[in-house]
ROZABA-215391 format. One record per atom (N, C-alpha, C): atom name; residue number from 1; x, z, y; residue in three letters. Coordinates in steps of 0.2 Angstrom, whole numbers, always signed. Layout:
REM ROZABA-215391
NODE_CA_NUM_X_Z_Y_ala
...
//
This chain:
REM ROZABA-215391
NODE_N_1_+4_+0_-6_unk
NODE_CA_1_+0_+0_+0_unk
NODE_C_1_+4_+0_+6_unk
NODE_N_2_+4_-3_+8_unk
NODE_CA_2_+6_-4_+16_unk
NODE_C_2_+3_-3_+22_unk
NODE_N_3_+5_+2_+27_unk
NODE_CA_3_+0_+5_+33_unk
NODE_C_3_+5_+3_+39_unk
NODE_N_4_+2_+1_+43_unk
NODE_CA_4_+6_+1_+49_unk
NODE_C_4_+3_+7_+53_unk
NODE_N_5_+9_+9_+57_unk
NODE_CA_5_+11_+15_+61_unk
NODE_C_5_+11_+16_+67_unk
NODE_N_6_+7_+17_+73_unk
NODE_CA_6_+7_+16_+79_unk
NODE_C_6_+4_+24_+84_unk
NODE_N_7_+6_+23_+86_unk
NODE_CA_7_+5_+29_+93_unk
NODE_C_7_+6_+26_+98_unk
NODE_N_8_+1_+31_+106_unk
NODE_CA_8_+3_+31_+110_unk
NODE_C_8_+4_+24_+116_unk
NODE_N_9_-4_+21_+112_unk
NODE_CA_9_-3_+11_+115_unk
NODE_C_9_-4_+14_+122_unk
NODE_N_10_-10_+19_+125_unk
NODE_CA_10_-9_+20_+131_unk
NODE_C_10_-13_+12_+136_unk
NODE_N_11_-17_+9_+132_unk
NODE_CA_11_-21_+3_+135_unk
NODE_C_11_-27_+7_+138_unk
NODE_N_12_-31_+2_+142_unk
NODE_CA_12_-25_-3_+144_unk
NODE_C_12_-21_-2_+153_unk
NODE_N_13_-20_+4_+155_unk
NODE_CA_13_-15_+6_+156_unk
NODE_C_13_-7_+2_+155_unk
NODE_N_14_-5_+4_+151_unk
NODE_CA_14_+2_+0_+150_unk
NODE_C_14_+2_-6_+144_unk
NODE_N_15_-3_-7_+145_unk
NODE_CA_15_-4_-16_+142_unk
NODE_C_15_-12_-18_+142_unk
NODE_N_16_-12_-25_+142_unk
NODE_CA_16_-19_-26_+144_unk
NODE_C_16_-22_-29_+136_unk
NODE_N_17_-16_-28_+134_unk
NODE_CA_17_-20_-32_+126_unk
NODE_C_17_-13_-29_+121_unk
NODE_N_18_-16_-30_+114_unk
NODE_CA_18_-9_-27_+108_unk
NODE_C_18_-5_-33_+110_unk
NODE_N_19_+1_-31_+110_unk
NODE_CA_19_+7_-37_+111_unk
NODE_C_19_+7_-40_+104_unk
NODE_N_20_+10_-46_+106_unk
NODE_CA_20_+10_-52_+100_unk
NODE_C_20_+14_-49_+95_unk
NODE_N_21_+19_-46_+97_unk
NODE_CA_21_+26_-44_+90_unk
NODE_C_21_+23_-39_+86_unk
NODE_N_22_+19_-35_+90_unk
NODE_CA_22_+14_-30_+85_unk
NODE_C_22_+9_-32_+81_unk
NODE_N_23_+5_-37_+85_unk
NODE_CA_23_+1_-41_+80_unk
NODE_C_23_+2_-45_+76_unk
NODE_N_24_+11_-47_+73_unk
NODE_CA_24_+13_-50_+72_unk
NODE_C_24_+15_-45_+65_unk
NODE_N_25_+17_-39_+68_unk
NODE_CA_25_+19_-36_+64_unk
NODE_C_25_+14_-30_+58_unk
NODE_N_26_+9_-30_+61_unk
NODE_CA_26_+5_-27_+58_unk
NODE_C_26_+0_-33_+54_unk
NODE_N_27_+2_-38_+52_unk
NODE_CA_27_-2_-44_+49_unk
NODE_C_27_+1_-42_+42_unk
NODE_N_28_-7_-41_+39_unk
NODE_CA_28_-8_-40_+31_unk
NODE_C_28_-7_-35_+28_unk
NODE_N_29_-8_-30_+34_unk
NODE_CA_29_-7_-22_+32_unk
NODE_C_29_-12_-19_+30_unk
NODE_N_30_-13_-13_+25_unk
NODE_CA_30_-22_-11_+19_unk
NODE_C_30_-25_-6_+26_unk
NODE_N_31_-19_-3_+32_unk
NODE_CA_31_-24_+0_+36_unk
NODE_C_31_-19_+0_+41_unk
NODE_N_32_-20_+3_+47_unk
NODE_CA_32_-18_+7_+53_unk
NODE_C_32_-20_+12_+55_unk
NODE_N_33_-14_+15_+54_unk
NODE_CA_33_-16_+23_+57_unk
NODE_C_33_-13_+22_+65_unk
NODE_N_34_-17_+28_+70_unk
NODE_CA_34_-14_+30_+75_unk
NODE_C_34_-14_+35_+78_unk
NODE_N_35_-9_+38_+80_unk
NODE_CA_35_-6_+45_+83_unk
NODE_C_35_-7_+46_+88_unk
NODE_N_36_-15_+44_+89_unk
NODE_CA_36_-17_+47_+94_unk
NODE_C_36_-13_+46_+105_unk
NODE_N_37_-19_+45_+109_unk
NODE_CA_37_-17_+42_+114_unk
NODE_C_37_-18_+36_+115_unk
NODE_N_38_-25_+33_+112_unk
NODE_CA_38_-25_+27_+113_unk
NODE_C_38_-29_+27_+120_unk
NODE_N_39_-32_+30_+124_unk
NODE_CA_39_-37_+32_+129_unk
NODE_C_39_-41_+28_+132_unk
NODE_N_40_-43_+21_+129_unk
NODE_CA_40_-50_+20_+128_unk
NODE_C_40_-55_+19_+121_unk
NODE_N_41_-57_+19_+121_unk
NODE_CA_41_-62_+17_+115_unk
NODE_C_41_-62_+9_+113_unk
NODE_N_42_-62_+3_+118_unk
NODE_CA_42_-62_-2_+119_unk
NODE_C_42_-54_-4_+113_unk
NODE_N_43_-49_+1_+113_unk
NODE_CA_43_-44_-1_+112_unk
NODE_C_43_-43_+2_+101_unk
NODE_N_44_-50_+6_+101_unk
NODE_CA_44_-52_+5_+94_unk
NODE_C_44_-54_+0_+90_unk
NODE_N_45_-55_-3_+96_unk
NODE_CA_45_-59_-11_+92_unk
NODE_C_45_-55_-15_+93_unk
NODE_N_46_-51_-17_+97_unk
NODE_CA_46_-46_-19_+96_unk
NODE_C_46_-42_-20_+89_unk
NODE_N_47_-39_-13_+89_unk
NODE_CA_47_-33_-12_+81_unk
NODE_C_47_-40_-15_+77_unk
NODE_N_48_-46_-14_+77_unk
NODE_CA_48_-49_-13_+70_unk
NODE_C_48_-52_-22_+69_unk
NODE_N_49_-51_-26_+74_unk
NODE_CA_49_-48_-33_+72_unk
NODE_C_49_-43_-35_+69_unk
NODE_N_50_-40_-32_+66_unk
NODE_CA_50_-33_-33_+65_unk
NODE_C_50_-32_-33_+56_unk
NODE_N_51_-36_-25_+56_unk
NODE_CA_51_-37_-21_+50_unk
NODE_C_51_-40_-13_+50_unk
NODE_N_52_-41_-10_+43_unk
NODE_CA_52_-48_-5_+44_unk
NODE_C_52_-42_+0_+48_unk
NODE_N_53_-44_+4_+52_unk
NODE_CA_53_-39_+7_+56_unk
NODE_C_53_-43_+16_+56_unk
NODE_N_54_-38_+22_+56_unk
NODE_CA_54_-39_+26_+55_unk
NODE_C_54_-35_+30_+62_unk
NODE_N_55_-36_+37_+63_unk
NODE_CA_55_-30_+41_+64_unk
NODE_C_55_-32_+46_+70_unk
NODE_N_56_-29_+48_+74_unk
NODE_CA_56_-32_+55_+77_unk
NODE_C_56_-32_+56_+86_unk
NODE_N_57_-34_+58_+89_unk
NODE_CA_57_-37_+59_+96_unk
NODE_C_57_-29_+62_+99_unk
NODE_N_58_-26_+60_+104_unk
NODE_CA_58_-21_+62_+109_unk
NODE_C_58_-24_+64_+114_unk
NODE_N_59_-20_+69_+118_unk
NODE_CA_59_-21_+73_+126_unk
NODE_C_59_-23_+67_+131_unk
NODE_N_60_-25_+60_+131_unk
NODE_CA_60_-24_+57_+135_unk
NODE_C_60_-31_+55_+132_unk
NODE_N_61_-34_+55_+126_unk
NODE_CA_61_-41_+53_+124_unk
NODE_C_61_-48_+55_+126_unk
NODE_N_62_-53_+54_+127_unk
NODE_CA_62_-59_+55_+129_unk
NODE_C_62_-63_+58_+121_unk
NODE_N_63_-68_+61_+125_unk
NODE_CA_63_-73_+63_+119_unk
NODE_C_63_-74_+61_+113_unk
NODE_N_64_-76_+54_+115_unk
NODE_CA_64_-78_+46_+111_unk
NODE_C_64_-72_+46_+106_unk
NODE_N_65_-67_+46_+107_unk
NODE_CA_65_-60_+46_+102_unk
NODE_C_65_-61_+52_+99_unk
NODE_N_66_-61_+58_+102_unk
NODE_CA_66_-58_+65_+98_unk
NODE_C_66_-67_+65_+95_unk
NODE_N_67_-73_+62_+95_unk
NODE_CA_67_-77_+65_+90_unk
NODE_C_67_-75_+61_+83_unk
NODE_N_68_-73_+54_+86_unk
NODE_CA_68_-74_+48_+81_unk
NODE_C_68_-67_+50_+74_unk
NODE_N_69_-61_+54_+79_unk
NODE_CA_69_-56_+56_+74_unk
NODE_C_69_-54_+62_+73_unk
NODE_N_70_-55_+64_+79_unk
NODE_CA_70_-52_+73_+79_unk
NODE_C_70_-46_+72_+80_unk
NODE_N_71_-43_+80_+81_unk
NODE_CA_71_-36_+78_+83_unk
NODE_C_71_-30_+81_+79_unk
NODE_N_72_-33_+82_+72_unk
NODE_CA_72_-29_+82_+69_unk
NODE_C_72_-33_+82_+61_unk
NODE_N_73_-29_+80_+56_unk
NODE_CA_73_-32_+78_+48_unk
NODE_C_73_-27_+78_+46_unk
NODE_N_74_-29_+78_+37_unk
NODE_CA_74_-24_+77_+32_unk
NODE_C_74_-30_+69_+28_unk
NODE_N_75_-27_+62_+27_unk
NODE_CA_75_-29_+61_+24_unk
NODE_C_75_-24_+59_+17_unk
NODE_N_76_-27_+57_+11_unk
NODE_CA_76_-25_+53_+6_unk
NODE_C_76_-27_+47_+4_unk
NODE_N_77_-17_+46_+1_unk
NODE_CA_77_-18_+37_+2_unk
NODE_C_77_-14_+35_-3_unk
NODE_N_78_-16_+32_-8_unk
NODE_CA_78_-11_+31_-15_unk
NODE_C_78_-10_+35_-18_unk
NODE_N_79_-14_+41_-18_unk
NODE_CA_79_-10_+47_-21_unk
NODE_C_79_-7_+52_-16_unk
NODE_N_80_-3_+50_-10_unk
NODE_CA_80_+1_+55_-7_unk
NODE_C_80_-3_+54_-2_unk
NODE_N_81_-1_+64_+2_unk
NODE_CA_81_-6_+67_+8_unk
NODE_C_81_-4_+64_+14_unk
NODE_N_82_-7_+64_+18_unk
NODE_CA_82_-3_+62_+24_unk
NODE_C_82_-8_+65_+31_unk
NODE_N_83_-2_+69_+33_unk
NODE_CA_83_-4_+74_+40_unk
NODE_C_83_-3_+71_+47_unk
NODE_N_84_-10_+69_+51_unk
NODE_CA_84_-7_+68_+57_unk
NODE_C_84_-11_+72_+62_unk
NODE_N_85_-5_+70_+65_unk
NODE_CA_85_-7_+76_+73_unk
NODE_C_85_-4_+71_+79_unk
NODE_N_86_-4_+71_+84_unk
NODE_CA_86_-3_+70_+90_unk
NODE_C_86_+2_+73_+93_unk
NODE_N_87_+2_+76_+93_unk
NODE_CA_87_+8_+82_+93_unk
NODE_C_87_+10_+86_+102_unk
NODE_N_88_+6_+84_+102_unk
NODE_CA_88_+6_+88_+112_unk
NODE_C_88_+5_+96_+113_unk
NODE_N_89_+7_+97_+117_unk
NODE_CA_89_+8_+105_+118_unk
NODE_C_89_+12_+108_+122_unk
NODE_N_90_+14_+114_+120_unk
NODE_CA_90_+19_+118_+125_unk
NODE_C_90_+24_+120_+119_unk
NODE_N_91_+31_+121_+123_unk
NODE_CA_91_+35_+125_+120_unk
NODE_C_91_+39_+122_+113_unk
NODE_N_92_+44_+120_+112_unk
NODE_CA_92_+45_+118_+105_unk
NODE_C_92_+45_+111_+107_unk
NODE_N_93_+50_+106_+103_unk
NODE_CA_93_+50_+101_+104_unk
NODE_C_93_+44_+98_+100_unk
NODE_N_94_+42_+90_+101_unk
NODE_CA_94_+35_+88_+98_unk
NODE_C_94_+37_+87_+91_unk
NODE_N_95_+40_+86_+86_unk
NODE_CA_95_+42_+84_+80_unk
NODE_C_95_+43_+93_+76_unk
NODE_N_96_+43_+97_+80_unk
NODE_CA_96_+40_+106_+77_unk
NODE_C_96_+34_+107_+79_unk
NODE_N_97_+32_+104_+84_unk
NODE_CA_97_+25_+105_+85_unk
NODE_C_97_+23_+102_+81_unk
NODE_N_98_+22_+96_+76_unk
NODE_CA_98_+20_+93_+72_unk
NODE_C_98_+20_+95_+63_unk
NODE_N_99_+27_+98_+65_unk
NODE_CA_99_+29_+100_+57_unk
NODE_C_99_+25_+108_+58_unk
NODE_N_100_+25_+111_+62_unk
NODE_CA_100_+22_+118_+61_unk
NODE_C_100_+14_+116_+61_unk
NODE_N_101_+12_+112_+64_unk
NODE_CA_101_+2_+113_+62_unk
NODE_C_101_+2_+111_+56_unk
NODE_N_102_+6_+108_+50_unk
NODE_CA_102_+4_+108_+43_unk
NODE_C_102_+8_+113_+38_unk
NODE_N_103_+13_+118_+42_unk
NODE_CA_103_+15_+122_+39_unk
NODE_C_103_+12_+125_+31_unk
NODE_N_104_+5_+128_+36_unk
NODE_CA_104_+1_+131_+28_unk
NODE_C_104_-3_+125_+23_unk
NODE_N_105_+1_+120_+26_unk
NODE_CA_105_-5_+115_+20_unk
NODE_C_105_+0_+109_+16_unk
NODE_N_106_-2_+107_+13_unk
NODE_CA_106_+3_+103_+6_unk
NODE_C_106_+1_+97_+8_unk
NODE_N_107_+8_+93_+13_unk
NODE_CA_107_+8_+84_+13_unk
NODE_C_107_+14_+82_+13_unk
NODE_N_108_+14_+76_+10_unk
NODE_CA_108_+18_+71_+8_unk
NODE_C_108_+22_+68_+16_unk
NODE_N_109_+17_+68_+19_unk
NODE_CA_109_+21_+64_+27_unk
NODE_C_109_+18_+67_+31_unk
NODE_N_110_+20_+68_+37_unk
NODE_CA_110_+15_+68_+43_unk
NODE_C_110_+18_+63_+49_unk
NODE_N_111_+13_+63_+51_unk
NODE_CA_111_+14_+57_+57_unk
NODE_C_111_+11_+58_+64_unk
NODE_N_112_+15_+59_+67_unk
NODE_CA_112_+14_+61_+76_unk
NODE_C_112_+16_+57_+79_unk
NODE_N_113_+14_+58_+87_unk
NODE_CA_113_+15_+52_+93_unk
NODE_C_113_+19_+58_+97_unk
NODE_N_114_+16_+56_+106_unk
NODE_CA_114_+15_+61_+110_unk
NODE_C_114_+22_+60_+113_unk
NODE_N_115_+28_+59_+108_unk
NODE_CA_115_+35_+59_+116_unk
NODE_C_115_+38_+51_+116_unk
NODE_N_116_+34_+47_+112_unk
NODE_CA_116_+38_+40_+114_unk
NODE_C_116_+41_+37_+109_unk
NODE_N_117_+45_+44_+108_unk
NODE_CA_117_+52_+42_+105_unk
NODE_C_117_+52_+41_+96_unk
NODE_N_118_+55_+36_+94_unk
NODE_CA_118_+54_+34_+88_unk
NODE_C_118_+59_+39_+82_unk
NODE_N_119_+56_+42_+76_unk
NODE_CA_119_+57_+48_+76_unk
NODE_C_119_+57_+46_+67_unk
NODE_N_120_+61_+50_+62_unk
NODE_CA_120_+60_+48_+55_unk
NODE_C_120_+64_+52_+52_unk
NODE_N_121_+65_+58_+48_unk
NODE_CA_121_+69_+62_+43_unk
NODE_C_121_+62_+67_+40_unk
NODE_N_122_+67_+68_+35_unk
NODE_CA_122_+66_+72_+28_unk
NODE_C_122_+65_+79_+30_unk
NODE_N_123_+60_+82_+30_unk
NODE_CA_123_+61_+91_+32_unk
NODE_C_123_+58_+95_+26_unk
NODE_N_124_+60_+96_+22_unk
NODE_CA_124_+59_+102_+17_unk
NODE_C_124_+55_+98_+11_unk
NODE_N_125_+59_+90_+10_unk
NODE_CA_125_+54_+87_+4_unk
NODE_C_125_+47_+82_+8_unk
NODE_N_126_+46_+84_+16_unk
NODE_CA_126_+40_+79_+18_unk
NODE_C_126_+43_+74_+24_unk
NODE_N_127_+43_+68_+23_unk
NODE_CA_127_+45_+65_+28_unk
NODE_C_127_+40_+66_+34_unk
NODE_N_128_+44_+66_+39_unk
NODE_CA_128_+41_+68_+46_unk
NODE_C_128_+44_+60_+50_unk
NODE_N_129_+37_+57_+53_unk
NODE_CA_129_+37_+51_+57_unk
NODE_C_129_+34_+51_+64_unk
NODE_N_130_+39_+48_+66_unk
NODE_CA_130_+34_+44_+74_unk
NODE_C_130_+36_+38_+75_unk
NODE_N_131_+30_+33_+75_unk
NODE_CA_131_+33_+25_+77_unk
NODE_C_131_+36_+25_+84_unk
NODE_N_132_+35_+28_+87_unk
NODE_CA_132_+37_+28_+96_unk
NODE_C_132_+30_+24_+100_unk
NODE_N_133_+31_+19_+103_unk
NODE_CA_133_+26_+18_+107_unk
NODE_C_133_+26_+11_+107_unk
NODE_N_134_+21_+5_+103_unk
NODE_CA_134_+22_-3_+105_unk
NODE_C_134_+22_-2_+112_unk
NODE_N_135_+20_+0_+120_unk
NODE_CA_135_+16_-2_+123_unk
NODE_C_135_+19_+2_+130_unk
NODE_N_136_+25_+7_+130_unk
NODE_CA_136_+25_+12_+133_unk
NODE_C_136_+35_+15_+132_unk
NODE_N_137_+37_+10_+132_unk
NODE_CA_137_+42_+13_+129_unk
NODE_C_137_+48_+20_+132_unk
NODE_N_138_+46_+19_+140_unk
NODE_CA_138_+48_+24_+142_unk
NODE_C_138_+56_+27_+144_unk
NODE_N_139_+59_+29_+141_unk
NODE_CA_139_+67_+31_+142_unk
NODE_C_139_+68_+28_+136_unk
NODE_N_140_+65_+26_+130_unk
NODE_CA_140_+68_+20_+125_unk
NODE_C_140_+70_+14_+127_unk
NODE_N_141_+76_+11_+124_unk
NODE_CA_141_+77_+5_+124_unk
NODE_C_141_+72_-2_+122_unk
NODE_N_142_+69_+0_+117_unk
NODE_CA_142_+65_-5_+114_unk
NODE_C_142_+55_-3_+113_unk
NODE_N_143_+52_-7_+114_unk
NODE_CA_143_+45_-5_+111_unk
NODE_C_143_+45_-3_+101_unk
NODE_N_144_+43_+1_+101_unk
NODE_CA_144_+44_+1_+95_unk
NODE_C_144_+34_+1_+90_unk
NODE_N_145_+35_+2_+84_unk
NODE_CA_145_+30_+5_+79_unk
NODE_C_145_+32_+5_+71_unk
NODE_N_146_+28_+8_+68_unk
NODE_CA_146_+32_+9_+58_unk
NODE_C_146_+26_+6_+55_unk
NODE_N_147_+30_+5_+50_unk
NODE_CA_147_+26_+2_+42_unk
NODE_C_147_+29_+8_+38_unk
NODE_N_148_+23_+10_+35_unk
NODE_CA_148_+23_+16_+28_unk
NODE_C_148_+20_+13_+22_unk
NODE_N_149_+26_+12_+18_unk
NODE_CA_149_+25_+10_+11_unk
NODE_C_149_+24_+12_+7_unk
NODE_N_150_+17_+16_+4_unk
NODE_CA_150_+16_+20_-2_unk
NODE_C_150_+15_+14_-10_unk
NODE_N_151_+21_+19_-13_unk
NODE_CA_151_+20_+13_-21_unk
NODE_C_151_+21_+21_-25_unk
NODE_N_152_+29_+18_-28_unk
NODE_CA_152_+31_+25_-31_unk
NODE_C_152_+34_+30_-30_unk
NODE_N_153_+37_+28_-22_unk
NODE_CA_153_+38_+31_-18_unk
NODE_C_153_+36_+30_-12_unk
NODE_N_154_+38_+34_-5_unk
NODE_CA_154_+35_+34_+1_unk
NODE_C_154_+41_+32_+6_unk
NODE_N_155_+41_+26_+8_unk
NODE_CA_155_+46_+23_+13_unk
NODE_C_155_+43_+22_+20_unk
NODE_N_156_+48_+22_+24_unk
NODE_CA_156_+43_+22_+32_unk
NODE_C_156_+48_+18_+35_unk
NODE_N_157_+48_+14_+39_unk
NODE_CA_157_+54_+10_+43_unk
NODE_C_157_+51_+9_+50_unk
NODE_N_158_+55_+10_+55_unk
NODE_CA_158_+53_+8_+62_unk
NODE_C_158_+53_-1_+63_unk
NODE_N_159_+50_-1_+67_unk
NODE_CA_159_+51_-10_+69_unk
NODE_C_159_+52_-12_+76_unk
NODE_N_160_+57_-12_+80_unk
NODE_CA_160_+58_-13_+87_unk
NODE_C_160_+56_-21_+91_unk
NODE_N_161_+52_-22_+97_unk
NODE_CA_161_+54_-28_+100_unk
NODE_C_161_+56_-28_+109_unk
NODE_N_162_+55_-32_+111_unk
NODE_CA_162_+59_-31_+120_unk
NODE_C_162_+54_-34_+123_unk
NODE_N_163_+48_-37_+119_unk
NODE_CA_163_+42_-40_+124_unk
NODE_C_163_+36_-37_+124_unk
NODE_N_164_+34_-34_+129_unk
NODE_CA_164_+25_-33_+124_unk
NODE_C_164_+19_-35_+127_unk
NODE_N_165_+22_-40_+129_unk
NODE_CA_165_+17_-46_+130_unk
NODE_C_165_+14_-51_+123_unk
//
């Protein structure tokens, strides 16, 4: 199963439509998930032209998102859990804000947005991700987003481009 990975599109704000390398990149993937801070509802319909599209509400999102996803969940997919949060807050970097709200619970991945920054290690047996930002890249170099590959095991890769138009 292959899931494309996105956080943090911030439309349309900081793009007026998915950039083409995303849409390019996200071609013939089983879902997408998003880490929250899409901040319109317009921009759910968007991704869910693409493919069935899942994932959770950001500090930046309206009611209409956080009833449709809430702002945080565990779903399953192939067999393995998968934790996502948004990951905003005080105090603590976003990647411990993210690993501590699933502390007391059993996942396989978790996946957060919220600082931009494209993120991917191993923490105690769960891989911990953030695509970074198609849309917003910020003090990054590059726009980025991820592809998570569940089979027999669980692999996640970031994927960088320089337009996002």
């Amino acid at each position: 199963m292959r899931i494309g990975i996105i956080s943090d599109t911030h439309m349309p704000s900081r793009a007026k439509g998915i950039p083409q390398e995303l849409v390019k990149g996200l071609k013939g993937v089983d879902l997408i998930l998003h880490a929250g801070d899409w901040t319109k509802p317009e921009v759910v319909h968007a991704f869910e032209s693409l493919a069935p599209i899942d994932g959770v509400a950001g500090n930046n999102d309206g009611e209409e998102i956080i009833r449709r996803f809430g702002r945080k969940k565990i779903i399953t997919l192939a067999g393995y859990r998968i934790g996502m949060i948004h990951g905003d807050g005080v105090r603590k970097k976003t990647e411990e804000r993210a690993w501590e709200a699933f502390a007391d619970e059993t996942v396989d991945v978790i996946v957060f947005g919220h600082s931009h920054v494209p993120f991917l290690r191993k923490h105690q047996g769960v891989l911990v991700f953030n695509p970074g930002s198609p849309t917003d890249k910020r003090r990054q170099p590059r726009y980025s987003y991820g592809v998570l590959t569940l089979a027999n095991s669980i692999k996640a890769e970031h994927y960088y481009y320089d337009d996002k138009t």
